[in-house]
TIZA-792333 format. One record per residue: residue number from 1; x, y, z negated of N, C-alpha, C in turn. Coordinates in steps of 0.2 Angstrom, whole numbers, plus 5000, padded with zeros to 4 digits. Atoms other than C-alpha are relative to their C-alpha. Layout:
<pts>
+-----+------+------+------+------+------+------+------+------+------+
| num |  npx |  npy |  npz | capx | capy | capz |  cpx |  cpy |  cpz |
+-----+------+------+------+------+------+------+------+------+------+
| NUM |    X |    Y |    Z |    X |    Y |    Z |    X |    Y |    Z |
...
+-----+------+------+------+------+------+------+------+------+------+
</pts>
This chain:
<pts>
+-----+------+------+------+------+------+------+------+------+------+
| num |  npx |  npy |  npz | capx | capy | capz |  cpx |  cpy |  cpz |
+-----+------+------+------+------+------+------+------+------+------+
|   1 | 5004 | 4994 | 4997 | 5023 | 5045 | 5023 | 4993 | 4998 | 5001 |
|   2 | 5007 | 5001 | 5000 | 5005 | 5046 | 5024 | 4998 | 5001 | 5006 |
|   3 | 5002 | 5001 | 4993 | 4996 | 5041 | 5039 | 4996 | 5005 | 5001 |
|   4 | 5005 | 4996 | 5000 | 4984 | 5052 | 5046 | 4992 | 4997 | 5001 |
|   5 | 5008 | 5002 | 5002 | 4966 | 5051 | 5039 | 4996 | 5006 | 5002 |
|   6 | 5006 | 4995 | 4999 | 4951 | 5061 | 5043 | 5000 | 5006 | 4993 |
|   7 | 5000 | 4996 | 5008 | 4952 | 5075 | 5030 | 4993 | 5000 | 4994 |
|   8 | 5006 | 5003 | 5006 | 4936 | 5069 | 5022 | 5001 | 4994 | 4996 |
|   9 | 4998 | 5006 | 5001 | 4943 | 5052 | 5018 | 5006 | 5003 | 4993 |
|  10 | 4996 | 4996 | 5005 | 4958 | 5063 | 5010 | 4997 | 5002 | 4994 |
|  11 | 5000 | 4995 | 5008 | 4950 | 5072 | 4998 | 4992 | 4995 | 5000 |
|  12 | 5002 | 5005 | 5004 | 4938 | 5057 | 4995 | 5005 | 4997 | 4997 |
|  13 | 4991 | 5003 | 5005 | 4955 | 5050 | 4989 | 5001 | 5004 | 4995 |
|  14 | 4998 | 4995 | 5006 | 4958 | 5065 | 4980 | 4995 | 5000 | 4994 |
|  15 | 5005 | 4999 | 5006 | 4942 | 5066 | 4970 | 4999 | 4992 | 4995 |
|  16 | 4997 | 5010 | 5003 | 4944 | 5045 | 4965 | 5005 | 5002 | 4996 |
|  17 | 4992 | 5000 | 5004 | 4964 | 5050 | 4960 | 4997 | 5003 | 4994 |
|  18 | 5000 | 4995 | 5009 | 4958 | 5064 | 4947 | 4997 | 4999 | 4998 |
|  19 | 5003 | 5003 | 5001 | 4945 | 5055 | 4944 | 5001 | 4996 | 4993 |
|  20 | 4995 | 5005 | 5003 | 4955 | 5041 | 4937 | 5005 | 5003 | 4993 |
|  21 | 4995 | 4996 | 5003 | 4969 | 5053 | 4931 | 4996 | 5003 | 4993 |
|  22 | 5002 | 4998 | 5002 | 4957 | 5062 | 4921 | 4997 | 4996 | 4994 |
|  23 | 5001 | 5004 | 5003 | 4949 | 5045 | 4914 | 5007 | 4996 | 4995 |
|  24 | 4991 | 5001 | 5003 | 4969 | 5040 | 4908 | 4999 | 5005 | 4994 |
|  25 | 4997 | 4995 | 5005 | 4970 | 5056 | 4898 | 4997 | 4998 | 4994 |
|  26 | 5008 | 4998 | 5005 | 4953 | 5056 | 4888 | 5004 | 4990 | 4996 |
|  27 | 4998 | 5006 | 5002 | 4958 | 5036 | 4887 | 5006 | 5000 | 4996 |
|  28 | 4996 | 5001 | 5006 | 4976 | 5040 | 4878 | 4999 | 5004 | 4996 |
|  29 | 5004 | 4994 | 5006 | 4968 | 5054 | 4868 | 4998 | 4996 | 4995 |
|  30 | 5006 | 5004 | 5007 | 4956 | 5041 | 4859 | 5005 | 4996 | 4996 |
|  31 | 4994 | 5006 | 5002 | 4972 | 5028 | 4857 | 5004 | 5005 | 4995 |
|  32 | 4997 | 4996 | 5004 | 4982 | 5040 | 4850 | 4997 | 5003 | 4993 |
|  33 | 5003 | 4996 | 5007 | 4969 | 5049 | 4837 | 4996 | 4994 | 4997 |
|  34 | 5000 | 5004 | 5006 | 4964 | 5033 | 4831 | 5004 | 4997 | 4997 |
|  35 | 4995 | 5003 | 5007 | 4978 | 5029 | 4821 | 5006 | 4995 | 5002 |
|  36 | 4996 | 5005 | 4995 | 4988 | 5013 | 4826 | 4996 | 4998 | 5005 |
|  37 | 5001 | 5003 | 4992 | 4991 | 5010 | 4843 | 5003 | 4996 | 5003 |
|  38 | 4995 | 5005 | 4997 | 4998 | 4997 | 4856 | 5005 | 5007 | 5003 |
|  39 | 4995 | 4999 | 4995 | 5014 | 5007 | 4862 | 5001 | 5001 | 5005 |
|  40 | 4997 | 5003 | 4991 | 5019 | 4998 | 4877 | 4992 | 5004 | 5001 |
|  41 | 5005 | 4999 | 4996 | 5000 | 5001 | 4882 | 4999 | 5007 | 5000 |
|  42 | 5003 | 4992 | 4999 | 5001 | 5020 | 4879 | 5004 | 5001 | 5006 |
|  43 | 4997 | 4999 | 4996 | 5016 | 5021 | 4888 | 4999 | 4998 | 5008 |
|  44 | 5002 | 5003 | 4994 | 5010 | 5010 | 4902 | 4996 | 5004 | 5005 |
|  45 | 5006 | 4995 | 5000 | 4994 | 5021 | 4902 | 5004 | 5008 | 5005 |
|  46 | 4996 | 4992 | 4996 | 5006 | 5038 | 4904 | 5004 | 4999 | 5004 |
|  47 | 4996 | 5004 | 4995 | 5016 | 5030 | 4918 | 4996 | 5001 | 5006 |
|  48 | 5005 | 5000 | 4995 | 5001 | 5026 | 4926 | 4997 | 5007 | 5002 |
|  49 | 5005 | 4995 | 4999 | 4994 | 5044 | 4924 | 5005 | 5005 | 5004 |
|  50 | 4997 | 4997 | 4994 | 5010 | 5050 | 4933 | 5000 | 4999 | 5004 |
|  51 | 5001 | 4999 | 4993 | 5009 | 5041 | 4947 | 4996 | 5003 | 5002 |
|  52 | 5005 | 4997 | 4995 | 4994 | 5047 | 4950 | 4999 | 5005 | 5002 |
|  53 | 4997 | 4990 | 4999 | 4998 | 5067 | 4947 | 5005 | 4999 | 5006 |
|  54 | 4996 | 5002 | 4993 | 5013 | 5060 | 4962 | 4996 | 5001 | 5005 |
|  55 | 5004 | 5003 | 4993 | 4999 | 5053 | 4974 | 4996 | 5007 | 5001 |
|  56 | 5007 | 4994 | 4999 | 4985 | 5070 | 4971 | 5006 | 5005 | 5003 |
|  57 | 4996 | 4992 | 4999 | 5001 | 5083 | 4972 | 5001 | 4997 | 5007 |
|  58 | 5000 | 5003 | 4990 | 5007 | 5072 | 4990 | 4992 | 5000 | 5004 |
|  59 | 5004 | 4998 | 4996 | 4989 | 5071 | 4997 | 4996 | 5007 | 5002 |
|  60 | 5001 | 4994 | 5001 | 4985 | 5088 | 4991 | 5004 | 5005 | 5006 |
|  61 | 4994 | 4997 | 4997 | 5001 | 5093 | 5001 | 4997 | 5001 | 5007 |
|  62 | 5004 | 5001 | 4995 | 4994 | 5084 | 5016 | 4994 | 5003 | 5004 |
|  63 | 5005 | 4996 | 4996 | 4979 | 5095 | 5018 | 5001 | 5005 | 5001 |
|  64 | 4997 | 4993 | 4997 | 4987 | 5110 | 5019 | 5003 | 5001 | 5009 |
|  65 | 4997 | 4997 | 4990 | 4989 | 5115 | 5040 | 5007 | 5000 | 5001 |
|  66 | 4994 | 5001 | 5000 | 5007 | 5114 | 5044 | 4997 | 5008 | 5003 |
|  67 | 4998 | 4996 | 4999 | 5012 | 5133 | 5048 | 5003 | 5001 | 5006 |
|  68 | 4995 | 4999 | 4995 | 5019 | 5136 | 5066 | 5002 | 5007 | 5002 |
|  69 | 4999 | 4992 | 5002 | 5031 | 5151 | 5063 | 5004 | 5001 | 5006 |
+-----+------+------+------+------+------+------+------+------+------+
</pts>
């Protein structure tokens, strides 16, 4: 569970995550159209880029207000 952080703290984490995530992509794009590539490493690559879509979708969550209905 996610501890509680200042909500400016959060979405510094957030813009780090996509940041990252964003940099992953661009990086197996280039691996992949240039021709032969390390495998393991792409995979590892896309692994990595899902945890980190995990992490942004969960502190994303977190900055939403809980609703008391």
């Amino acid at each position: 569970m996610i501890t509680q952080h200042p909500q400016h703290e959060l979405r510094e984490q957030l813009v780090a995550l996509r940041c990252e995530h964003r940099h992953l992509d661009e990086q197996i794009t280039a691996l992949m159209e240039g021709g032969v590539y390390d495998q393991l490493l792409v995979s590892r690559m896309k692994k990595r880029k899902l945890q980190i879509k995990d992490m942004i979708q969960k502190l994303s969550s977190s900055l939403i207000p809980d609703m008391n209905a």
